[in-house]
PAFI-328587 format. One record per residue (C-alpha): z, y, x. Coordinates in steps of 0.25 Angstrom, whole numbers, padded with zeros to 4 digits, always signed. Layout:
! PAFI-328587
ZYX;...
//
This chain:
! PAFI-328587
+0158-0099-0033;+0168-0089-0041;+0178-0098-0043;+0178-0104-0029;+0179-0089-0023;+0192-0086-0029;+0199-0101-0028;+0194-0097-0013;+0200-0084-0015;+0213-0090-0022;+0213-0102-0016;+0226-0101-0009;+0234-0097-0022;+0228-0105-0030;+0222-0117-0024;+0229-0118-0011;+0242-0118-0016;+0243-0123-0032;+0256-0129-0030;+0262-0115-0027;+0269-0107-0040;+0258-0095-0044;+0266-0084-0052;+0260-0076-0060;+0262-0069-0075;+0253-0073-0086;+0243-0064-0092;+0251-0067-0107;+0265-0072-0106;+0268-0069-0091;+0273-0083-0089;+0272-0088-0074;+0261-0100-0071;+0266-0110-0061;+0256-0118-0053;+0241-0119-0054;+0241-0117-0069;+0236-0108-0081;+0240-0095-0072;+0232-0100-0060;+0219-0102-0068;+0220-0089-0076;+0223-0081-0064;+0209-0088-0059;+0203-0085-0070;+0206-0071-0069;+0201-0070-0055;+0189-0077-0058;+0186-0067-0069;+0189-0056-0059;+0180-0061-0049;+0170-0062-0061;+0169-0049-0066;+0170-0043-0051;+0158-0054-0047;+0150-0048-0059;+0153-0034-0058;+0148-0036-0042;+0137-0041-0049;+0132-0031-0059;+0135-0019-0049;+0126-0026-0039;+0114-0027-0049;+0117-0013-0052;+0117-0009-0038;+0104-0016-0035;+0098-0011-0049;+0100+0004-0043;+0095+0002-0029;+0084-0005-0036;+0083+0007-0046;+0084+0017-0033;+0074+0011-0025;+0064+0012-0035;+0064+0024-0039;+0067+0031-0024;+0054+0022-0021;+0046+0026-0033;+0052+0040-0033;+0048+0045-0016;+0036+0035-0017;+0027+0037-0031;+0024+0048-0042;+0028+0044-0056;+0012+0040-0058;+0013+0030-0045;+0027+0025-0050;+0021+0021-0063;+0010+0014-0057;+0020+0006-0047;+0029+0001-0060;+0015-0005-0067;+0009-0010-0055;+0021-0016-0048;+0030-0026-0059;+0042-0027-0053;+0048-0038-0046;+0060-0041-0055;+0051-0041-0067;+0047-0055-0068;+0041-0063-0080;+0051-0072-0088;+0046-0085-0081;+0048-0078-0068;+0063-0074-0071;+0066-0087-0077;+0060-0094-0066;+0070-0085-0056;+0080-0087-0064;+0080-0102-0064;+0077-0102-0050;+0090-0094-0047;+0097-0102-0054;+0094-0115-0047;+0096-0108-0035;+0110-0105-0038;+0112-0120-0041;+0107-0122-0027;+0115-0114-0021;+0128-0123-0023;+0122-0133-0012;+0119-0142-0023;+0103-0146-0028;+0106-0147-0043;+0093-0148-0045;+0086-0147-0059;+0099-0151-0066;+0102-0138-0072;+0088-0133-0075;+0084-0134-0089;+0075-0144-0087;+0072-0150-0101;+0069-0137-0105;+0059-0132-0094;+0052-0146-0094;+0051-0147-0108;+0036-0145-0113;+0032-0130-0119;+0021-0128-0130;+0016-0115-0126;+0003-0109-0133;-0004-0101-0121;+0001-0108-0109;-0006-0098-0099;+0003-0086-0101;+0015-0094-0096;+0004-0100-0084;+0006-0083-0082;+0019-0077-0085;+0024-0090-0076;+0020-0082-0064;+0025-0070-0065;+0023-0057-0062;+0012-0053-0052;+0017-0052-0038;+0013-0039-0031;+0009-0040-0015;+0008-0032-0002;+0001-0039+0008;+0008-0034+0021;+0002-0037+0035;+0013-0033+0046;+0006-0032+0058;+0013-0030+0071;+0026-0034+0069;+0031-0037+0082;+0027-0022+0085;+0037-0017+0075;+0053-0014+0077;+0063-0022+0068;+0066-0006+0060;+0051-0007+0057;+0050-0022+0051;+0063-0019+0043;+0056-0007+0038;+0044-0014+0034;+0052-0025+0029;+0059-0016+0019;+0046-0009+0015;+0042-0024+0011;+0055-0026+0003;+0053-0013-0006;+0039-0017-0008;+0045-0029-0013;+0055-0023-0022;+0044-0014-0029;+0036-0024-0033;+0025-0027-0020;+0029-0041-0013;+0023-0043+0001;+0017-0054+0009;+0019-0049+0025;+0009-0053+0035;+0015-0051+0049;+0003-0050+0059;+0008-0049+0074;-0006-0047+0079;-0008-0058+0087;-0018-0060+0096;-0020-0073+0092;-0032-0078+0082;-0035-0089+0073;-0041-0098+0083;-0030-0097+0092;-0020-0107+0096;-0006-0101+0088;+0003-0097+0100;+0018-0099+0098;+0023-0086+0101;+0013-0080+0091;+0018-0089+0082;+0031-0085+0085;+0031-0069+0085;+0022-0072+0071;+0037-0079+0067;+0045-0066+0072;+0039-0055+0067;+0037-0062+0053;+0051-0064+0053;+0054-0050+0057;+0046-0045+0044;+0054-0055+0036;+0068-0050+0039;+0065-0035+0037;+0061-0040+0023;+0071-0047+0021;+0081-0037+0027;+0077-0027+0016;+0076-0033+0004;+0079-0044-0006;+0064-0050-0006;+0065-0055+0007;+0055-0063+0016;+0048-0076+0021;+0039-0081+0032;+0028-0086+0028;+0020-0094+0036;+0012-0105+0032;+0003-0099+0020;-0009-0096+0028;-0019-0106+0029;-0031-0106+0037;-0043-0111+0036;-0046-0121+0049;-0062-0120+0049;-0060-0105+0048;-0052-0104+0060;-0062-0113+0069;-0072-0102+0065;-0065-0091+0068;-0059-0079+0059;-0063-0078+0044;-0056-0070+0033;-0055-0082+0025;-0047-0089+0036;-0033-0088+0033;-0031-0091+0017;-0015-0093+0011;-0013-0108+0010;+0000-0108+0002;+0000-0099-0008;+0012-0103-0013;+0020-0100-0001;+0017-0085-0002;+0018-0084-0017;+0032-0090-0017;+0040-0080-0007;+0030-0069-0016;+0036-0075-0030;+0051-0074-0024;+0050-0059-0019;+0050-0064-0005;+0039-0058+0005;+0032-0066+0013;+0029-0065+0028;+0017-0073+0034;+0013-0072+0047;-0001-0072+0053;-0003-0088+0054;-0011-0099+0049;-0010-0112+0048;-0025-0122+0047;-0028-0129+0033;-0030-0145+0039;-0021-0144+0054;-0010-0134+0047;-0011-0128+0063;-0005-0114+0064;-0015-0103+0067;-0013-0087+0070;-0021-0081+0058;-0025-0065+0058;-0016-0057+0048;-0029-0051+0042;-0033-0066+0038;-0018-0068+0032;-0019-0055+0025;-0032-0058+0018;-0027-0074+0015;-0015-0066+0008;-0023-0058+0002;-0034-0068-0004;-0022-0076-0008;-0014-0064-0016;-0025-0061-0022;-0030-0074-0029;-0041-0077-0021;-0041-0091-0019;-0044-0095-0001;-0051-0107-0006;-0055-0113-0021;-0054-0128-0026;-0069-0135-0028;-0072-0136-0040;-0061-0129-0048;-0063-0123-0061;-0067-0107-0061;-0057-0107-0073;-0045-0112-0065;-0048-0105-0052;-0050-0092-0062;-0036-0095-0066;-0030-0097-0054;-0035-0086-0047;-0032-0077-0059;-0017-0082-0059;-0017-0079-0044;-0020-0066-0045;-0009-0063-0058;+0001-0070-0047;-0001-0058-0037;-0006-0044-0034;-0009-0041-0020;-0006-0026-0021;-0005-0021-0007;-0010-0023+0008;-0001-0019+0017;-0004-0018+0032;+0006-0016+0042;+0002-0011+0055;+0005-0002+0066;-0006+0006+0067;-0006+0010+0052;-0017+0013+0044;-0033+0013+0046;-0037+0027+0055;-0047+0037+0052;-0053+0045+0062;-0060+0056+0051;-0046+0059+0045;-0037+0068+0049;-0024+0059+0047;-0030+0049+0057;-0031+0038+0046;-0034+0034+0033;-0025+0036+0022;-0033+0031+0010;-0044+0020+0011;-0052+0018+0000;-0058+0005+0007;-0071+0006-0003;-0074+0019+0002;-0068+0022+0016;-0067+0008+0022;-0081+0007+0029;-0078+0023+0036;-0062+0018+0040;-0069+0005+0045;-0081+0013+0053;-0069+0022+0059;-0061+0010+0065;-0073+0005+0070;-0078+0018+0078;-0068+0013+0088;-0073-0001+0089;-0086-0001+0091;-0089+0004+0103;-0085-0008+0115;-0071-0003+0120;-0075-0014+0132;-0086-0006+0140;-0081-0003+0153;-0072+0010+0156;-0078+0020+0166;-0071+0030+0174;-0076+0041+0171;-0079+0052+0179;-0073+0063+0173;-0072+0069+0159;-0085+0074+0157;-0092+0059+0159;-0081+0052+0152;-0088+0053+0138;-0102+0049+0146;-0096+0038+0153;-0088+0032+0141;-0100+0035+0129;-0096+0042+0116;-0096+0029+0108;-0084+0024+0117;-0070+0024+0111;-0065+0029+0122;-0075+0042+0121;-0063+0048+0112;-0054+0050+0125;-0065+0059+0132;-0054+0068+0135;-0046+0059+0141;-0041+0064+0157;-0045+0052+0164;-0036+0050+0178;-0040+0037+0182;-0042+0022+0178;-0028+0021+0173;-0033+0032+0162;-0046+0025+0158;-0037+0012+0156;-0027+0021+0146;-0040+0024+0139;-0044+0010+0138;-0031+0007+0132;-0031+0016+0123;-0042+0013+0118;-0043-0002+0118;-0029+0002+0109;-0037+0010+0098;-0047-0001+0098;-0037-0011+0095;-0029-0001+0085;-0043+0000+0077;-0044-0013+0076;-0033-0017+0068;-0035-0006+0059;-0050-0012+0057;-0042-0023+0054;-0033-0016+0043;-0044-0011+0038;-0054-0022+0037;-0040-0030+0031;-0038-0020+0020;-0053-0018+0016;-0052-0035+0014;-0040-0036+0007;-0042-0023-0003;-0055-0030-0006;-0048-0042-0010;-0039-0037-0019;-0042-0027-0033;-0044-0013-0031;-0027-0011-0034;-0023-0016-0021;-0022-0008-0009;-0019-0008+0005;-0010+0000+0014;-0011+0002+0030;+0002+0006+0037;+0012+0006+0050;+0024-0004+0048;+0031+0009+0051;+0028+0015+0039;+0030+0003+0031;+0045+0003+0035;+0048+0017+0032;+0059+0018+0025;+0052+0033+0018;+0065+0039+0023;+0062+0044+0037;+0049+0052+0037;+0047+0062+0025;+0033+0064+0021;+0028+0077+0016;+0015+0083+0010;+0014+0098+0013;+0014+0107+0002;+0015+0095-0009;+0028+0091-0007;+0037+0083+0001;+0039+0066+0000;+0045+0057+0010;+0036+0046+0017;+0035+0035+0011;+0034+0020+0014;+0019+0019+0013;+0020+0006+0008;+0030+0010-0004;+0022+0021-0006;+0009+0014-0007;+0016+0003-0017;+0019+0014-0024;+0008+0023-0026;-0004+0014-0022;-0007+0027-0013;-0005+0030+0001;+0006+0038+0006;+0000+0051+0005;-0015+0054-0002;-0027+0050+0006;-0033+0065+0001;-0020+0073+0005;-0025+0084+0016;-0019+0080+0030;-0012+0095+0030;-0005+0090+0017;+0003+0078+0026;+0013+0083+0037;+0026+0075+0040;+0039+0081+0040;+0045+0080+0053;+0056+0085+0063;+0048+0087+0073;+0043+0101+0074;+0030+0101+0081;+0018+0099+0070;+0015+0086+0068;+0000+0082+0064;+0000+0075+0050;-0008+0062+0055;+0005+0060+0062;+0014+0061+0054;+0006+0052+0040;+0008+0040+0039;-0001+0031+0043;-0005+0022+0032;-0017+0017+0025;-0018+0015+0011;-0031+0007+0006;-0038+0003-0006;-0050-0002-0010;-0054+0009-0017;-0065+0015-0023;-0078+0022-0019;-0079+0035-0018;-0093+0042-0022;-0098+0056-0017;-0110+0062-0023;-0118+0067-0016;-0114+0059-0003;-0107+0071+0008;-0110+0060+0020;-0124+0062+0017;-0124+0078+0017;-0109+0088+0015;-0111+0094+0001;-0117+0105+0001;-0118+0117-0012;-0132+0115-0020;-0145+0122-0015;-0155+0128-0025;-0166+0118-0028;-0161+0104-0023;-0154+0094-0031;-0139+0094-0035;-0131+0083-0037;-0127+0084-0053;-0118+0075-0060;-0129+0070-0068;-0134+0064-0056;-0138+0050-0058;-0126+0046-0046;-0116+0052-0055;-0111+0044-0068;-0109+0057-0076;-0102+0049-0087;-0092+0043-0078;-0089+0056-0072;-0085+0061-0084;-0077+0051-0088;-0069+0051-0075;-0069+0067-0078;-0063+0067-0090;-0053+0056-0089;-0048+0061-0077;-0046+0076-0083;-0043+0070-0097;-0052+0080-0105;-0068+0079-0109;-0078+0087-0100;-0088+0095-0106;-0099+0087-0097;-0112+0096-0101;-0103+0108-0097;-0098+0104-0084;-0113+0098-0080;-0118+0111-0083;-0106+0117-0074;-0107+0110-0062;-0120+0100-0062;-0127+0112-0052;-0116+0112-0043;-0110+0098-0041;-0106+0097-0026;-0102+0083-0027;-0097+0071-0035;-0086+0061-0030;-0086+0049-0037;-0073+0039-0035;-0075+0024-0039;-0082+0022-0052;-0077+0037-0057;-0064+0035-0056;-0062+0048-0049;-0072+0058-0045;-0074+0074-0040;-0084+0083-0043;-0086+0095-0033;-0095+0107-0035;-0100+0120-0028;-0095+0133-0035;-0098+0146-0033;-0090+0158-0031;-0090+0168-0042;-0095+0179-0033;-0105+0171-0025;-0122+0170-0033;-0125+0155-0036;-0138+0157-0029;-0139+0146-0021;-0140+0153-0009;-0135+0151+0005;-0124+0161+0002;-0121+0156-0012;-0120+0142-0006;-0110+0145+0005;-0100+0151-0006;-0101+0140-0016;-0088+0133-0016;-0086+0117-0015;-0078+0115-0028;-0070+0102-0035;-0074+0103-0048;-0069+0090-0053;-0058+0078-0048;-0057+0067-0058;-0049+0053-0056;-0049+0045-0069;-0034+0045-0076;-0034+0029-0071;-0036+0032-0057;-0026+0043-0054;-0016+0041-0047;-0021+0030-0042;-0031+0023-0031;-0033+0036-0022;-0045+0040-0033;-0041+0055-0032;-0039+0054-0016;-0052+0046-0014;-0060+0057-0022;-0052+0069-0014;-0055+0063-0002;-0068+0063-0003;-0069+0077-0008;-0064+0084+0004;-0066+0075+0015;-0082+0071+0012;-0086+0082+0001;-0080+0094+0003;-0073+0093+0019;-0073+0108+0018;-0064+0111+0006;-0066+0112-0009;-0059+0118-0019;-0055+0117-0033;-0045+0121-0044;-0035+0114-0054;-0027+0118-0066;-0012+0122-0061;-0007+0112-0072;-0015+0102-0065;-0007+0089-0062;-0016+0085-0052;-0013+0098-0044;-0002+0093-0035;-0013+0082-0031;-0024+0095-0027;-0011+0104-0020;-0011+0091-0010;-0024+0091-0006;-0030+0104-0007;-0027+0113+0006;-0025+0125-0002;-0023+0130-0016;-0023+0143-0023;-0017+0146-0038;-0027+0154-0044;-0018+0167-0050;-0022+0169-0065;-0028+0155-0067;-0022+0142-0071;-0030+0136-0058;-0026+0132-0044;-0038+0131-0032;-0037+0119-0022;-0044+0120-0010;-0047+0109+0003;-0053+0119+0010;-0048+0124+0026;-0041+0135+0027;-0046+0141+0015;-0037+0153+0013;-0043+0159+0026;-0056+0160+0019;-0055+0170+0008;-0069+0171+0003;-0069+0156+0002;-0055+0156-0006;-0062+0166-0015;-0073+0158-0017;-0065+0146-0021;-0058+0155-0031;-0069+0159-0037;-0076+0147-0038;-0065+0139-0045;-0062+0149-0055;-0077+0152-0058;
//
């Protein structure tokens, strides 16, 4: 190609007109070459090392360019995004996408090759490929490792369900495109379900508009992607299958299954993302059918996760062991990733309007109860006019919905039928966070307890991190991030599920306060979590301080594993405990006990009495003991990690202690920075090495109780 762009170039002195005399001096002798001879082709030559060396250095500048923007956009993303802890967590997890196996390069670098050769319009087909060599038998003295470094490394994967594409502008698509693509270039491929929400089920006949807008808005998403980065995308549209006796019976979960697997593994394999849209097509009659992204999303998700839609009779255990096993090496199902207008899953009992953290083993039934609040009662019963607002809550009964707009001014029918609407729209709204929520709990408890799953607004997932800064009062300042960076990341939600809602305010121009819950995003981050243990139970009866003559909880309680407890104890605080010392310390005045997973993290609260108050156990005495932390352990393997320390938090002030609690920490404390978030207030004791943290309202107001606390700590 070199040679025919400069005879192009030169072709009108040099081809076009050979029989014309070309001067020129010689580089040696300066004689003068006549004709097409030996100065003509050293002239060439010249040029053609010119172009050369310009073609190279072109080439090498550009890898160095790309190396730096490369280098840059790691290290801004790792930089704004994660701590040095988080960053080192990413590089071990996530392999990167250029460091392939040997196999694996070999494999691309021959197939580059016979790419090239195909690129001159000619099918040369095997002719060049060392043939003789590849065919030729190999003795090899364990033949399973190369079974296993022939595939590769693992593939890591987001399963993304769009939903309400057609909703979205083009700006917002591009951005969630984008988003896609740097997932892509930090190491998390995606498998994008678009889901326009059709009205239409499985049992309905496919309607060709359907099918059509189904076609758009995948199309949409696949040129954002391919817009904004090198990975690029493909429609992907026959690799659902569905199971034809199912669908005469109606919905099933096992109804969709992925019929083709190799059609989504080889778009995966090349870096390309593929984009399926929410259709079937039957096993026997191959008849296209609408299938309900739910059912797409767990097929993908069965699929991924080596779990097979249907075994072969009578195939041996050991093979099917193998199979699966290798299935499972091939790719790790990372992430859930749900896309949808309304963000993530509400809460009415907190104060940001919905759930930042859910720990699904825990909190899944109380998020699942709260949806439902709206939905049990029948939004059908008829509509009365009332009278006038004192019989609107008589005529419309407590338990209806539309109790909530009691003091709604009604001016007529055309008000009642505004109510109706509004209402009919939460109802519908709840539903499909029902939906989410029921979708996540299901594929969380598919895959191992490492994956995890995050709720946002396609408009979060496109930002860019450069528009809205976000800031955390008193803690310091940080930009808002792309919740789904961040979340790849981190393994965290954007801020901490335990940070006190006066701790979040958006920075804004606007100068009129703005509420926090206005101005967080709206994002949920799930996990399958772990249980959290309170002893004794605060939903039965509010801890209360000990009364003379009845029985104490003490830690050698048979509910408590003392041993355990003191393991996590003195792992997480790196020294032995003197155990017959502090059992003698604190055994007559333990408050509480929190007890995260199998002790992998754990607080232990107490009541203290003031220095200057008689530990009589009178009513007077009681009132001024002091509701105090005594002890907050996360074992050295679970810090930092898995929401242990926010779980445990959480529960402390919200369930045990709602009024406030203090405690105290060394100033040297690393963990300090983690305590000056979520306490409201602090004190640095003068004369001491210790610092007093308190979630107690509006404590400086109340001087005795500050004294108290003082004094109790330091006691």
């Amino acid at each position: 190609m070199l040679l025919q762009n400069l005879a192009s170039k030169e072709g009108r002195q040099v081809v076009g007109h050979n029989r014309r005399r070309l001067s020129g001096s010689g580089p040696e002798h300066g004689k003068r070459y006549y004709g097409s001879g030996k100065g003509t082709s050293t002239q060439l030559r010249e040029e053609l090392a010119r172009e050369h060396v310009k073609d190279l250095s072109n080439q090498q500048k550009a890898k160095k360019e790309a190396r730096a923007l490369d280098k840059d956009f790691f290290m801004s993303v790792l930089g704004s995004s994660a701590t040095k802890r988080e960053a080192k967590s990413y590089l071990q997890h996530f392999t990167p996408t250029k460091a392939l196996s040997p196999t694996t390069k070999t494999s691309s670098a021959t197939e580059q090759k016979q790419h090239a050769l195909r690129g001159c319009g000619v099918n040369l087909g095997g002719f060049y490929a060392p043939t003789a060599m590849e065919e030729s038998p190999r003795f090899v003295q364990h033949p399973e490792k190369r079974t296993k470094a022939a595939l590769g490394p693992q593939l890591h994967v987001a399963l993304v369900r769009l939903r309400a594409p057609q909703t979205l502008d083009d700006e917002t698509i591009n951005g969630v495109g984008r988003t896609l693509s740097q997932l892509g270039r930090l190491g998390l491929m995606s498998v994008v379900v678009v889901d326009c929400d059709s009205q239409a089920t499985q049992i309905q006949k496919v309607d060709a508009n359907w099918r059509a807008q189904q076609t758009k808005q995948a199309n949409r998403v696949i040129a954002a992607i391919d817009a904004s980065g090198e990975s690029g995308a493909r429609l992907v549209d026959n690799v659902i299958g569905v199971y034809e006796s199912l669908l005469k019976q109606g919905f099933g979960q096992e109804l969709a299954h992925v019929a083709f697997r190799k059609l989504l593994m080889t778009p995966l394999r090349r870096g390309v993302v593929p984009v399926i849209p929410t259709v079937g097509y039957t096993e026997v009659t191959q008849r296209a059918v609408p299938v309900a992204a739910a059912d797409i999303v767990l097929a993908l998700t069965r699929e991924l996760a080596g779990i097979p839609s249907k075994l072969v009779q009578d195939e041996d255990p050991h093979i099917v062991k193998d199979r699966l096993r290798t299935l499972r090496e091939e790719v790790s199902l990372d992430r859930l990733i749900l896309l949808d207008p309304l963000g993530g899953i509400p809460a009415s009992d907190l104060p940001n309007g919905y759930h930042v953290f859910l720990n699904m083993e825990q909190e899944f039934d109380g998020a699942k109860a709260d949806l439902l609040h709206w939905l049990q009662p029948n939004p059908t019963q008829e509509f009365v006019q009332p009278r006038d607002k004192e019989h609107h809550l008589s005529d419309l009964g407590s338990s209806n919905p539309l109790s909530r707009f009691a003091e709604v001014e009604f001016g007529g029918p055309h008000s009642v039928e505004l109510l109706r609407q509004e209402t009919e729209v939460e109802i519908s709204e709840n539903m499909h966070h029902l939906r989410n929520l029921e979708l996540v709990r299901q594929v969380l408890s598919i895959l191992p307890p490492s994956s995890s799953a995050l709720i946002t607004t396609p408009g979060e997932a496109a930002n860019s991190g450069k528009d809205e800064p976000f800031q955390a009062a008193g803690v310091g300042t940080r930009r808002q991030q792309n919740p789904l960076i961040h979340n790849l990341l981190t393994d965290k939600p954007v801020f901490s599920s335990s940070l006190p809602m006066g701790r979040l305010r958006g920075q804004t121009a606007v100068k009129e306060p703005v509420s926090p819950a206005e101005s967080i995003t709206p994002t949920t981050f799930a996990k399958h979590g772990m249980s959290v243990t309170i002893f004794p139970d605060p939903r039965v009866a509010p801890w209360t301080p000990p009364i003379p003559g009845r029985p104490n909880l003490t830690l050698t309680d048979s509910k408590i594993d003392l041993p355990r407890l003191v393991h996590l104890i003195e792992d997480s605080f790196g020294r032995k405990l003197d155990v017959q010392e502090y059992l003698r310390r604190v055994n007559s005045r333990i408050a509480g006990v929190i007890i995260a997973g199998e002790y992998e993290g754990g607080a232990l609260l107490t009541w203290e009495t003031p220095p200057n108050v008689r530990d009589d156990g009178s009513p007077e005495s009681r009132s001024r003991m002091v509701p105090y932390l005594d002890k907050f352990a996360v074992l050295k393997r679970s810090q930092g990690s898995g929401g242990v320390a926010d779980l445990i938090f959480k529960a402390m002030v919200r369930d045990c202690f709602p009024d406030g609690v203090v405690w105290r920490s060394r100033k040297t404390n690393p963990v300090n920075k983690w305590y000056f978030e979520r306490s409201r207030g602090t004190w640095k004791i003068p004369g001491t090495g210790w610092t007093m943290f308190w979630t107690t309202p509006e404590l400086s107001m109340d001087k005795q109780l500050f004294l108290d606390y003082e004094g109790a700590i330091l006691d």
